[in-house]
HTML snippet that shows the backbone in 3Dmol.js (N, CA, C, O; Angstrom):
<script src="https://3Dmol.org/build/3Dmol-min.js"></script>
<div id="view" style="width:600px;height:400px;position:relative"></div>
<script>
const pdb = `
ATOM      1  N   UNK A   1       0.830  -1.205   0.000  1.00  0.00           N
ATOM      2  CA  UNK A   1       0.000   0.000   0.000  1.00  0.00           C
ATOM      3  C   UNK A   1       0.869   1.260   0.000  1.00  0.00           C
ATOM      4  O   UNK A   1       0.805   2.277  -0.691  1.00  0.00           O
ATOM      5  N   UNK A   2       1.768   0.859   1.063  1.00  0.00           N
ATOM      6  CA  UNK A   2       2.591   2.181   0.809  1.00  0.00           C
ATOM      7  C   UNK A   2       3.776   2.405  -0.767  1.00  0.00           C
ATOM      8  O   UNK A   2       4.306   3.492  -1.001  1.00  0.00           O
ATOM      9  N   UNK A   3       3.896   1.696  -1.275  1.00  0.00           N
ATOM     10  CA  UNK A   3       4.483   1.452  -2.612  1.00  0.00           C
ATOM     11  C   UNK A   3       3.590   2.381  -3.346  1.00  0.00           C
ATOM     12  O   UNK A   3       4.079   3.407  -3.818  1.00  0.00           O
ATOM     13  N   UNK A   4       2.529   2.162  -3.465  1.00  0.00           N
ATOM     14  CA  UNK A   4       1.394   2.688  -4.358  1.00  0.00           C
ATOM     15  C   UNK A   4       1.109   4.155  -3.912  1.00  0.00           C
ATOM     16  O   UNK A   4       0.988   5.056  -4.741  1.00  0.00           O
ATOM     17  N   UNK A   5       1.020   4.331  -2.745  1.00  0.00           N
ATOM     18  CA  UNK A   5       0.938   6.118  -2.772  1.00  0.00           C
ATOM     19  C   UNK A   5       2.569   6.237  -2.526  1.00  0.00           C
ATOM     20  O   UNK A   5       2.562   7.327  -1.953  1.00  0.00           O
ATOM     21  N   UNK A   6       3.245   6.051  -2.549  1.00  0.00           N
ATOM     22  CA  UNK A   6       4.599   6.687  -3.240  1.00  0.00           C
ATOM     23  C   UNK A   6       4.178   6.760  -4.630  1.00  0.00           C
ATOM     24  O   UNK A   6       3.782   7.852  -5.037  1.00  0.00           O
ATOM     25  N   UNK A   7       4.206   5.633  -5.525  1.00  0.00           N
ATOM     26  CA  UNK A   7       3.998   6.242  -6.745  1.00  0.00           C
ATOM     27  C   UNK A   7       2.759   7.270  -6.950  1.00  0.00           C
ATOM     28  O   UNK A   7       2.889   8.303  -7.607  1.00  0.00           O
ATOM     29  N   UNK A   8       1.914   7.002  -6.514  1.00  0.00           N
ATOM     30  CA  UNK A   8       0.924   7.535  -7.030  1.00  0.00           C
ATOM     31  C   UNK A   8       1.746   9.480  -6.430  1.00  0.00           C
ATOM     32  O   UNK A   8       2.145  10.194  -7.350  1.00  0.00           O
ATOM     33  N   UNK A   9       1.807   9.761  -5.668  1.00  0.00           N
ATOM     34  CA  UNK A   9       2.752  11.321  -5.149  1.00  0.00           C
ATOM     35  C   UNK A   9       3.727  11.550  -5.807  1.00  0.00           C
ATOM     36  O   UNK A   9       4.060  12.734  -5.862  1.00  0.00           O
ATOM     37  N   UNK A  10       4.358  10.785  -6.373  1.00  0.00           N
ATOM     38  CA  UNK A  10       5.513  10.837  -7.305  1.00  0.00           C
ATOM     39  C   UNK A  10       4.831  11.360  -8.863  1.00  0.00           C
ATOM     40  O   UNK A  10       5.272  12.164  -9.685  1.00  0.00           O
ATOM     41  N   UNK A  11       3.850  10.712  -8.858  1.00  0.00           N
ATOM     42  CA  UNK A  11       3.830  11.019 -10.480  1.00  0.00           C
ATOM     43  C   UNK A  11       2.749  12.430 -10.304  1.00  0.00           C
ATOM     44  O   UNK A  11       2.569  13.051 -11.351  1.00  0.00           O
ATOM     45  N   UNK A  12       1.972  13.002  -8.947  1.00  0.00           N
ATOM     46  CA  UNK A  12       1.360  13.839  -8.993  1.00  0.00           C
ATOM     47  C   UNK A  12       2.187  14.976  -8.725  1.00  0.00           C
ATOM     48  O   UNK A  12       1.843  16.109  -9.059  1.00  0.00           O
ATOM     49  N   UNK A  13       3.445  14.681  -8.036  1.00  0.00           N
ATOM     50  CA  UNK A  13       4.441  15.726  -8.141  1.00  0.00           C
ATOM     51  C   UNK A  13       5.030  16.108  -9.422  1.00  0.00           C
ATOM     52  O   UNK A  13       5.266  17.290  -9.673  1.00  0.00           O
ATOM     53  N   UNK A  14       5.271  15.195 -10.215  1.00  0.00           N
ATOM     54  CA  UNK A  14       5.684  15.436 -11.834  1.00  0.00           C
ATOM     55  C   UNK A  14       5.151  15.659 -12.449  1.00  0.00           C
ATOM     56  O   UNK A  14       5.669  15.789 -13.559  1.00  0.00           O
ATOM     57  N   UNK A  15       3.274  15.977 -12.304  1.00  0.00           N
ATOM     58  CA  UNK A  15       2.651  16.483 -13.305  1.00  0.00           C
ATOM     59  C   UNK A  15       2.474  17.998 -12.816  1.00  0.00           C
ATOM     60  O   UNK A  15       2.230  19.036 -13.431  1.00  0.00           O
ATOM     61  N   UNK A  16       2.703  17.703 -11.418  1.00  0.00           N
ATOM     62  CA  UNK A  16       2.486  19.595 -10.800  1.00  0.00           C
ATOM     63  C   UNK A  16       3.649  20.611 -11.348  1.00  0.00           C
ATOM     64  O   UNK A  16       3.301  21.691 -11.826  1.00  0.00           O
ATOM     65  N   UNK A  17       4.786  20.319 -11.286  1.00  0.00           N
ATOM     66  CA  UNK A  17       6.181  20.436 -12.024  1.00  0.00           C
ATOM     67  C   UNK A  17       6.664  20.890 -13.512  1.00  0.00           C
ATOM     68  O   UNK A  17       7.352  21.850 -13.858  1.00  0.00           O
ATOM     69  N   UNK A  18       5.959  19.692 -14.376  1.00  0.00           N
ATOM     70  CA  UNK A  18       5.702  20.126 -15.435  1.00  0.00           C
ATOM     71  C   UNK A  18       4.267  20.130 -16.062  1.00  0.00           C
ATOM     72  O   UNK A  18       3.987  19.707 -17.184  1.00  0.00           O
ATOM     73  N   UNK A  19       3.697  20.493 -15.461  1.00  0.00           N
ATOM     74  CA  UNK A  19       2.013  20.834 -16.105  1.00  0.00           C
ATOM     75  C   UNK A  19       2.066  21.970 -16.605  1.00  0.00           C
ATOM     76  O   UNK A  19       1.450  21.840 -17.663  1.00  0.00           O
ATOM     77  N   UNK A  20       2.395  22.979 -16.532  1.00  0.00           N
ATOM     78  CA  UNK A  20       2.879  24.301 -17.419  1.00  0.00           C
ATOM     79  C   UNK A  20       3.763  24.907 -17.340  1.00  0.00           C
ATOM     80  O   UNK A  20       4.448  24.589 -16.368  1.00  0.00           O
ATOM     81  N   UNK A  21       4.187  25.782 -17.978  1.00  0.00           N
ATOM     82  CA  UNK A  21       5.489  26.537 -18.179  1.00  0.00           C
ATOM     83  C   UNK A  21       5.860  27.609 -16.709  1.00  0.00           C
ATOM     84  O   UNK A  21       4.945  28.078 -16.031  1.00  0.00           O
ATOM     85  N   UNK A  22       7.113  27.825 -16.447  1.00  0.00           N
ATOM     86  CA  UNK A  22       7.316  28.720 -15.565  1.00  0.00           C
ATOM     87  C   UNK A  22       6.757  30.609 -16.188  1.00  0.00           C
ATOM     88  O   UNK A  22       7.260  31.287 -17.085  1.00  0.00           O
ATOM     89  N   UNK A  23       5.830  30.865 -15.458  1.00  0.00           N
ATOM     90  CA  UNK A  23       5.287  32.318 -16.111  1.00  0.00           C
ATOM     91  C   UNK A  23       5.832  33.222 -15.095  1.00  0.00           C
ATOM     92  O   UNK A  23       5.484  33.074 -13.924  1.00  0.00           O
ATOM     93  N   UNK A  24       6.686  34.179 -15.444  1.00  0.00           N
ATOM     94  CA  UNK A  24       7.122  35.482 -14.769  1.00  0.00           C
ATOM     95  C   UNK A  24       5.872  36.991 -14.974  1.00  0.00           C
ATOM     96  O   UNK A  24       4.988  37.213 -15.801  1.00  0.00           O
ATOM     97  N   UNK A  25       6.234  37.535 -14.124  1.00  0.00           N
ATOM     98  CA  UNK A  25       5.032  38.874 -13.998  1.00  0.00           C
ATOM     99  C   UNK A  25       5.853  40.112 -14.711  1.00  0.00           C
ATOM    100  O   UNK A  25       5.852  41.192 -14.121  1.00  0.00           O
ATOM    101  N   UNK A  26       6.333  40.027 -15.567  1.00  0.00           N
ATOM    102  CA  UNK A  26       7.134  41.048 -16.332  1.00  0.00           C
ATOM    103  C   UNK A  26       6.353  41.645 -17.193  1.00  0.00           C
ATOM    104  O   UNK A  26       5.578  40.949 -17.849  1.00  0.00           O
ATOM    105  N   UNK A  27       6.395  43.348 -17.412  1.00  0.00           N
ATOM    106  CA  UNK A  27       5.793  44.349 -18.451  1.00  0.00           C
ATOM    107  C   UNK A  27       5.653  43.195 -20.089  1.00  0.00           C
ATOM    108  O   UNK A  27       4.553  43.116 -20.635  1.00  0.00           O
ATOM    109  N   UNK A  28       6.304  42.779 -20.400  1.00  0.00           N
ATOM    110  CA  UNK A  28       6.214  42.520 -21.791  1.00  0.00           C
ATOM    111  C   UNK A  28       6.349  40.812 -21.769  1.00  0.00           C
ATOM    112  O   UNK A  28       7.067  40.126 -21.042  1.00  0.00           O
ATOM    113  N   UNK A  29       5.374  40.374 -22.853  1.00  0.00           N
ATOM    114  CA  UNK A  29       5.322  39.258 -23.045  1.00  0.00           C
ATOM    115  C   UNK A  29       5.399  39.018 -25.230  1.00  0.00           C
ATOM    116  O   UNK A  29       4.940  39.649 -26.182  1.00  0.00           O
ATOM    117  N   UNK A  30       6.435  37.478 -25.018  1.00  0.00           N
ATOM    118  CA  UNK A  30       6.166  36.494 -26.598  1.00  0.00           C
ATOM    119  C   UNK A  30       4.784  36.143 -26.863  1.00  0.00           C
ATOM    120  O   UNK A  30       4.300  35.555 -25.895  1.00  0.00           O
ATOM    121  N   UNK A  31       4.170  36.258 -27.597  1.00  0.00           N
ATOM    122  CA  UNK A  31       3.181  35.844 -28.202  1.00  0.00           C
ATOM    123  C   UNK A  31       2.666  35.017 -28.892  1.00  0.00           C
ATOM    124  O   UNK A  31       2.026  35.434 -29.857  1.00  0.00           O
ATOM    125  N   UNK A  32       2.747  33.609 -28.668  1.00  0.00           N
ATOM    126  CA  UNK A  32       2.663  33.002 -30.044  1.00  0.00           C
ATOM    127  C   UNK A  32       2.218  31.643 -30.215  1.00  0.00           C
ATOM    128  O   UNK A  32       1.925  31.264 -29.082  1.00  0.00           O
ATOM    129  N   UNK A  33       1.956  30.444 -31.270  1.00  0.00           N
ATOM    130  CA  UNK A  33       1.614  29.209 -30.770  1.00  0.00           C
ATOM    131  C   UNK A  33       2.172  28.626 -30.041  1.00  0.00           C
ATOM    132  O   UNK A  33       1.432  27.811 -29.489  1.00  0.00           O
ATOM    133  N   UNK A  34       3.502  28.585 -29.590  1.00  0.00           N
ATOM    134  CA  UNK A  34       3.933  28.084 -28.797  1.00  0.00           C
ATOM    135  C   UNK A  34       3.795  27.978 -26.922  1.00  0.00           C
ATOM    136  O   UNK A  34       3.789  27.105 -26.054  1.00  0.00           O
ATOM    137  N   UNK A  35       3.693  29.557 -27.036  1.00  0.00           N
ATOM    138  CA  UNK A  35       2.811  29.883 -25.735  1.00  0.00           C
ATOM    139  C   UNK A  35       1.947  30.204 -25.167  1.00  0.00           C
ATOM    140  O   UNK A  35       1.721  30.078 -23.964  1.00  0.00           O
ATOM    141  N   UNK A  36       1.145  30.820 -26.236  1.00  0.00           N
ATOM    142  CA  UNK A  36      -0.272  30.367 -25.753  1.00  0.00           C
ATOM    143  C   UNK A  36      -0.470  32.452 -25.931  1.00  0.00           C
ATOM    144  O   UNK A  36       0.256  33.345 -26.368  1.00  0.00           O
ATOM    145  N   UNK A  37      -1.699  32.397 -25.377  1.00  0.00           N
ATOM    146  CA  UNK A  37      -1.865  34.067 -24.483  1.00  0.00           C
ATOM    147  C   UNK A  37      -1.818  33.784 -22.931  1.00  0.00           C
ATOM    148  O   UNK A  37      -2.142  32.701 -22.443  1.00  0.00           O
ATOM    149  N   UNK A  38      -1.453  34.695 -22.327  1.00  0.00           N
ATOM    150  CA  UNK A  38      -0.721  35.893 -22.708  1.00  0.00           C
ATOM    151  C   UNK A  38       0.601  35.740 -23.177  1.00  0.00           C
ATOM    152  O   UNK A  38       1.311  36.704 -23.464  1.00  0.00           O
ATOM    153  N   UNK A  39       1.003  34.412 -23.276  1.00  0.00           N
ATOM    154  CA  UNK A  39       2.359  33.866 -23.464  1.00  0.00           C
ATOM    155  C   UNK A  39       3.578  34.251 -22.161  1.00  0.00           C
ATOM    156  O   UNK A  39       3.483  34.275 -20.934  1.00  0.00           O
ATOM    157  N   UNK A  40       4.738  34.527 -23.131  1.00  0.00           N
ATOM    158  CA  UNK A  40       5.952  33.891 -21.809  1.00  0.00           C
ATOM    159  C   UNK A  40       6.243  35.416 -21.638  1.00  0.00           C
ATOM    160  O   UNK A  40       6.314  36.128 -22.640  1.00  0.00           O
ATOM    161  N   UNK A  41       6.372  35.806 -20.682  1.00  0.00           N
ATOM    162  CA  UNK A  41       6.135  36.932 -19.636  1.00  0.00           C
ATOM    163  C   UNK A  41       7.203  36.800 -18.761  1.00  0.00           C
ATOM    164  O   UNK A  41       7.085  36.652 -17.545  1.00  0.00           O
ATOM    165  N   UNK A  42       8.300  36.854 -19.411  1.00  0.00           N
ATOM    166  CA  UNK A  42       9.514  37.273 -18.882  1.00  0.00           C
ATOM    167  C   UNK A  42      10.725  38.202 -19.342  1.00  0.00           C
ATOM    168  O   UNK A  42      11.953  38.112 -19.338  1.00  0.00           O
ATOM    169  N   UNK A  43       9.786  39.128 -19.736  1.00  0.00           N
ATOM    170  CA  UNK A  43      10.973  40.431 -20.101  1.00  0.00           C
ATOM    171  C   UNK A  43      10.622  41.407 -19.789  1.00  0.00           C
ATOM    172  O   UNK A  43       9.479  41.830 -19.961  1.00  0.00           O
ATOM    173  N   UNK A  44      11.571  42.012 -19.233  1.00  0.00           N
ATOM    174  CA  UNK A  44      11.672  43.530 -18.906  1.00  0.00           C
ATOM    175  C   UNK A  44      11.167  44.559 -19.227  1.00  0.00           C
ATOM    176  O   UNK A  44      10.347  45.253 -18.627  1.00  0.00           O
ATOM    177  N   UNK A  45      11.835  44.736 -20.569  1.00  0.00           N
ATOM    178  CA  UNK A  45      11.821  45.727 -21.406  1.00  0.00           C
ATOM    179  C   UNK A  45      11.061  45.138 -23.047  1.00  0.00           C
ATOM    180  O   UNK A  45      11.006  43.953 -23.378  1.00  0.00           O
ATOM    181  N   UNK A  46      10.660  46.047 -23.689  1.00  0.00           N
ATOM    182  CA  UNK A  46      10.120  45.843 -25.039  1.00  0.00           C
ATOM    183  C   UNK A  46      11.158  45.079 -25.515  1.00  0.00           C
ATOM    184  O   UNK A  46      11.022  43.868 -25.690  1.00  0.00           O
ATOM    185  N   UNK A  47      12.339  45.755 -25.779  1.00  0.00           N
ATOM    186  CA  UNK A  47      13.103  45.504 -27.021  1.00  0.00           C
ATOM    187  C   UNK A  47      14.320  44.400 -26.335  1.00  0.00           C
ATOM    188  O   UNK A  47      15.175  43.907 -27.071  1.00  0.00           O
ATOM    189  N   UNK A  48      14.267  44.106 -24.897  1.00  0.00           N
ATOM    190  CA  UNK A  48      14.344  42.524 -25.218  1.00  0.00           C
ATOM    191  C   UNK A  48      13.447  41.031 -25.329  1.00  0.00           C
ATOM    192  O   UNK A  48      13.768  39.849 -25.205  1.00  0.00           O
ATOM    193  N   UNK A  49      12.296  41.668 -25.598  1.00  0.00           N
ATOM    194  CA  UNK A  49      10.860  40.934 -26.033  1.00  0.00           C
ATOM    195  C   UNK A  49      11.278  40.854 -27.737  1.00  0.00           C
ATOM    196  O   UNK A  49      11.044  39.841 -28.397  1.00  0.00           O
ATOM    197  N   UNK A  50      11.694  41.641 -28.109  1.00  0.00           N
ATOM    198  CA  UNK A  50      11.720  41.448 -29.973  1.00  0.00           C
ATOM    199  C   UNK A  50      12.805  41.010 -30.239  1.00  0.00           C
ATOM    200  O   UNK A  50      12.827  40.351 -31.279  1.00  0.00           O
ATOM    201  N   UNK A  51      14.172  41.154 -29.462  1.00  0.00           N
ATOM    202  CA  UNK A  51      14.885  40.193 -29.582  1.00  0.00           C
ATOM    203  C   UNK A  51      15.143  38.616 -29.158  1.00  0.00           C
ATOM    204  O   UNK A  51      15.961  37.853 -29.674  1.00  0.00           O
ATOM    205  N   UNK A  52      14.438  38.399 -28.330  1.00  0.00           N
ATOM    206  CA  UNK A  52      14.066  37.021 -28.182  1.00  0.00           C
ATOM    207  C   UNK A  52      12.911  36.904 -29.021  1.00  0.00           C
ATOM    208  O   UNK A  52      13.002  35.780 -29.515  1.00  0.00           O
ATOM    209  N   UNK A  53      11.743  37.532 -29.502  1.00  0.00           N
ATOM    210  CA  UNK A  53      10.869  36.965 -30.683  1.00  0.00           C
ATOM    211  C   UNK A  53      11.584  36.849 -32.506  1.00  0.00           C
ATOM    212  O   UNK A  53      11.122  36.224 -33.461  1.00  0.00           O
ATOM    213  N   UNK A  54      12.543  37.518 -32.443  1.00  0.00           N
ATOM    214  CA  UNK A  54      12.763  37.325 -33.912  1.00  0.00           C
ATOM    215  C   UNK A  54      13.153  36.066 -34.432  1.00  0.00           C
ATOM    216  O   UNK A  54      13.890  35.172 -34.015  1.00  0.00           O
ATOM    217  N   UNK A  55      12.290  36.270 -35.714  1.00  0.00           N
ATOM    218  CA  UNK A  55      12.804  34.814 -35.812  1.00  0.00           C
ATOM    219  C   UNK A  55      11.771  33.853 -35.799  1.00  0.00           C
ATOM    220  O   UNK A  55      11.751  32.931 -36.615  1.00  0.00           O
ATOM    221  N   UNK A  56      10.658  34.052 -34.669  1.00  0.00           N
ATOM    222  CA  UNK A  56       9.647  33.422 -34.555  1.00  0.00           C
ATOM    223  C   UNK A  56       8.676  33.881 -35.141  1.00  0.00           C
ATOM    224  O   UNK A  56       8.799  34.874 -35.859  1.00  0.00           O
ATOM    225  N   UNK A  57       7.321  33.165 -34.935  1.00  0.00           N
ATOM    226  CA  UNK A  57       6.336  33.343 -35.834  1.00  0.00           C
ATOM    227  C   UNK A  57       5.263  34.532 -34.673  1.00  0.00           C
ATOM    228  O   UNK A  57       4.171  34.962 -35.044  1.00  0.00           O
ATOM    229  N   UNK A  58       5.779  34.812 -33.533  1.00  0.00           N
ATOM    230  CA  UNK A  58       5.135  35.566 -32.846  1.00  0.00           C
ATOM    231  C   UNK A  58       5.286  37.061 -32.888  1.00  0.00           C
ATOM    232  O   UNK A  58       5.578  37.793 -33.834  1.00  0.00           O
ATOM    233  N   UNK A  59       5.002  37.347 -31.574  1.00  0.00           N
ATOM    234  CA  UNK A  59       4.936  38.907 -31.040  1.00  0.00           C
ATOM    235  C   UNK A  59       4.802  39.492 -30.081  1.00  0.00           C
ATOM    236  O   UNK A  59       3.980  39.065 -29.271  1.00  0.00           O
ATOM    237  N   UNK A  60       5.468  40.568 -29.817  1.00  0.00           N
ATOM    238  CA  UNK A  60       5.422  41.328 -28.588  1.00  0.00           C
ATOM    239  C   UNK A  60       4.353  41.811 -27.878  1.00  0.00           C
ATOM    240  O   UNK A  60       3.953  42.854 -28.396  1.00  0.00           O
ATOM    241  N   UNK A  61       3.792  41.527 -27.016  1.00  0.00           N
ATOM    242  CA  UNK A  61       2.512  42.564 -26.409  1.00  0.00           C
ATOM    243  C   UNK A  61       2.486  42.849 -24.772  1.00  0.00           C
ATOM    244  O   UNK A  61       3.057  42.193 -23.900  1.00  0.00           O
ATOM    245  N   UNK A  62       1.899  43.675 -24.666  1.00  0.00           N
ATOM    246  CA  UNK A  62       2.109  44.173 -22.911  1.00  0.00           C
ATOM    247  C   UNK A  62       1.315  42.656 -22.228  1.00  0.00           C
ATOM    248  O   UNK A  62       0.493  41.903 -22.752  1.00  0.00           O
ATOM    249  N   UNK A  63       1.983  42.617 -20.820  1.00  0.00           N
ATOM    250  CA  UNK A  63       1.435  41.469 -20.309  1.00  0.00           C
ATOM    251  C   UNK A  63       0.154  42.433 -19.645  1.00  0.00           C
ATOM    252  O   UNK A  63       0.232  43.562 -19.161  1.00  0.00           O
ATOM    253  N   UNK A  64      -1.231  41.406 -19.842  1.00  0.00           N
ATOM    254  CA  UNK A  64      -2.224  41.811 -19.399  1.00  0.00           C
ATOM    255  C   UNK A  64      -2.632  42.338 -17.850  1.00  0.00           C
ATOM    256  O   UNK A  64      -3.401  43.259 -17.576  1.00  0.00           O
ATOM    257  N   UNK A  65      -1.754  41.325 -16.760  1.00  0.00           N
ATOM    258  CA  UNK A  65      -1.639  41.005 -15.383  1.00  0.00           C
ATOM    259  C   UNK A  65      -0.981  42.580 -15.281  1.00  0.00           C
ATOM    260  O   UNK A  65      -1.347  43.163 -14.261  1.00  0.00           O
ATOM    261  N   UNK A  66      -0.302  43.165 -15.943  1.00  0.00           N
ATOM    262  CA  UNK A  66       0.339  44.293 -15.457  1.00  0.00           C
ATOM    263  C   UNK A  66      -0.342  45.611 -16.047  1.00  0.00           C
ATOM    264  O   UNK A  66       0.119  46.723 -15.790  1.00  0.00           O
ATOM    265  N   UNK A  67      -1.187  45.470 -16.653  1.00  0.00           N
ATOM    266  CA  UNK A  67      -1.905  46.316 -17.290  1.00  0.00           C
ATOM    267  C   UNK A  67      -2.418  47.862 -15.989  1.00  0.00           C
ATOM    268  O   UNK A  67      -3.303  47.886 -15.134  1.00  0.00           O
ATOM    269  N   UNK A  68      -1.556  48.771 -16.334  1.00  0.00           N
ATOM    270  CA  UNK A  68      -2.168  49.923 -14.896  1.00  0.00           C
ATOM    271  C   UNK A  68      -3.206  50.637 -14.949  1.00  0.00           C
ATOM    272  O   UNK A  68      -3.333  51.608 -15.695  1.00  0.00           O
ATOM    273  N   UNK A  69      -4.067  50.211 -14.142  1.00  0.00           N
ATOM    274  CA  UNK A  69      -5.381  50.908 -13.839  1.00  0.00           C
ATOM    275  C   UNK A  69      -5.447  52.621 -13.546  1.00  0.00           C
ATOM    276  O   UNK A  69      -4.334  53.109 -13.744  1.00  0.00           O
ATOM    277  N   UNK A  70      -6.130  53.304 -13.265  1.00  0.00           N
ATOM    278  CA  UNK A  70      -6.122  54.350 -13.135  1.00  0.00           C
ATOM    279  C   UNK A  70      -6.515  54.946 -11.408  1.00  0.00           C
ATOM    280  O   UNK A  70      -7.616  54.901 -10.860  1.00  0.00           O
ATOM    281  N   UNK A  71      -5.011  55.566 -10.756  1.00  0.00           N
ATOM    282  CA  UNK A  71      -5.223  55.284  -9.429  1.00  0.00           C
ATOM    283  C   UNK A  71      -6.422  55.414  -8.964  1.00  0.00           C
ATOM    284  O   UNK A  71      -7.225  55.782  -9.821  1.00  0.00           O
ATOM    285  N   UNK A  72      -7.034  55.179  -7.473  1.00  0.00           N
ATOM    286  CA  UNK A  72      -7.957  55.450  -6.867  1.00  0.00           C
ATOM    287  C   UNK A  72      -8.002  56.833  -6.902  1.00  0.00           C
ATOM    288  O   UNK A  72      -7.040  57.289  -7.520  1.00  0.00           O
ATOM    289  N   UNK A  73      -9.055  57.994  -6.302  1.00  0.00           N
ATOM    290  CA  UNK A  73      -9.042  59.338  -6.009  1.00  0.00           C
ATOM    291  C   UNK A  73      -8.329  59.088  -4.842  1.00  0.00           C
ATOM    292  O   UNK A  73      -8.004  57.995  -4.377  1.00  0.00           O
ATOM    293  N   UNK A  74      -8.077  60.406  -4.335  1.00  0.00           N
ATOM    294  CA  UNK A  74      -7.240  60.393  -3.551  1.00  0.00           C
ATOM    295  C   UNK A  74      -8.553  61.137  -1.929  1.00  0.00           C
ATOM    296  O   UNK A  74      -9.142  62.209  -2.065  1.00  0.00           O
ATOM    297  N   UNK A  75      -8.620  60.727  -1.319  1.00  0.00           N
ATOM    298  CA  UNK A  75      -9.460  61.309  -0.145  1.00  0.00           C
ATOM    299  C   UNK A  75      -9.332  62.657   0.252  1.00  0.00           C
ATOM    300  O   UNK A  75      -8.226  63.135   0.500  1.00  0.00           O
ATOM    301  N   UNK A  76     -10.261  63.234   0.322  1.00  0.00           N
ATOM    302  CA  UNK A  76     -10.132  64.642   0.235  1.00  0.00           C
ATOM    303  C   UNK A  76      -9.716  64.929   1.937  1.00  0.00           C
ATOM    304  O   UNK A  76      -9.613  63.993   2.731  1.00  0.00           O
ATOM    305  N   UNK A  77      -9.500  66.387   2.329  1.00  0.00           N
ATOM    306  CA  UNK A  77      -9.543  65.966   4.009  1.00  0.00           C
ATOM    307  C   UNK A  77     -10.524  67.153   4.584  1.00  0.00           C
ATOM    308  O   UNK A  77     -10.531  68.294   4.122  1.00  0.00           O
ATOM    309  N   UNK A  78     -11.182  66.793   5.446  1.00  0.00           N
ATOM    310  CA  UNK A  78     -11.965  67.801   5.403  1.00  0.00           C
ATOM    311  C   UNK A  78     -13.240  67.599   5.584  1.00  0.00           C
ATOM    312  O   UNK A  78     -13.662  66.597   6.162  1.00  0.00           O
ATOM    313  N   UNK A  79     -14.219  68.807   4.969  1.00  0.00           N
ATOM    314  CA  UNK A  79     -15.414  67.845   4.176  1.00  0.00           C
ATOM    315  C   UNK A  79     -15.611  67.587   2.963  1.00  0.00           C
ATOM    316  O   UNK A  79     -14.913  67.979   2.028  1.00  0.00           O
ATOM    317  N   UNK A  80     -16.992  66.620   2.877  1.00  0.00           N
ATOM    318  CA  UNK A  80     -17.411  65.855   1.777  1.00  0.00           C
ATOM    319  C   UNK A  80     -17.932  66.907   0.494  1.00  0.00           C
ATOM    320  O   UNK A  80     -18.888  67.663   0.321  1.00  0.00           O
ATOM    321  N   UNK A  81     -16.893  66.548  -0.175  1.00  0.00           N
ATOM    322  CA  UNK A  81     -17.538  67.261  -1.830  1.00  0.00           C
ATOM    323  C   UNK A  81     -18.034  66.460  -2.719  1.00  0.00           C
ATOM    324  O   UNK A  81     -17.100  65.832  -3.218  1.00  0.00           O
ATOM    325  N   UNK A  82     -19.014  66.166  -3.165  1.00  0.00           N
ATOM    326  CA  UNK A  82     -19.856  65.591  -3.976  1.00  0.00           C
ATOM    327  C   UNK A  82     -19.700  65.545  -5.172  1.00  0.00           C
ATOM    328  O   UNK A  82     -20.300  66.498  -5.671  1.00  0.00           O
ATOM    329  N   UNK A  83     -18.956  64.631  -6.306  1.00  0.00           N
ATOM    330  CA  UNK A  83     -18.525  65.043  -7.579  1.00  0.00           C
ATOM    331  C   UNK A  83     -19.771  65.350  -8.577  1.00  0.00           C
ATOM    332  O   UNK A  83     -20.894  64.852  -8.653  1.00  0.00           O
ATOM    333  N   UNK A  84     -19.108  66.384  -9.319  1.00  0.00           N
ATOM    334  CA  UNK A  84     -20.537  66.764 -10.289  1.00  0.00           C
ATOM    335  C   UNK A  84     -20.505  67.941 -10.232  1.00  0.00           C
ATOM    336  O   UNK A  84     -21.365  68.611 -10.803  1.00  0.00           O
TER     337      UNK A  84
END
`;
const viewer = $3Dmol.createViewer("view");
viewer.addModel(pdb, "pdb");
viewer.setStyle({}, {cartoon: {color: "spectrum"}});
viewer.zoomTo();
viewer.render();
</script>
């Protein structure tokens, strides 16, 4: 019994492992069949996104996850002003 959940943890560890690609939270992401959307999201900067895409059949695009919202307002101090 114990043979069997060793394997059986063993092979659920190797599918956790390699079940998908390592994804970084970086401004710019490859684009392409190979990786899917948002794709591989590990560059810095633009223009080392096009130098690791050349060549390929992909493309550069902002990673979505980093996409910047538009701050909150900021709290007034005081009293309440009513926008409008």
């Amino acid at each position: 019994m114990r043979k069997a959940q060793f394997v059986l943890g063993t092979m659920v560890l190797v599918w956790l492992a390699g079940g998908s690609p390592a994804r970084a939270d970086y401004p710019w992401c490859i684009q392409d069949s190979e990786f899917g959307y948002p794709g591989d999201c590990s560059y810095y900067t633009r223009e080392q996104c096009q130098v690791s895409a050349s060549g390929r059949k992909g493309f550069c695009g902002p990673n979505p996850a980093m996409v910047t919202r538009p701050p909150p307002p900021t709290p007034l101090r005081g009293r309440y002003i009513p926008p409008g």
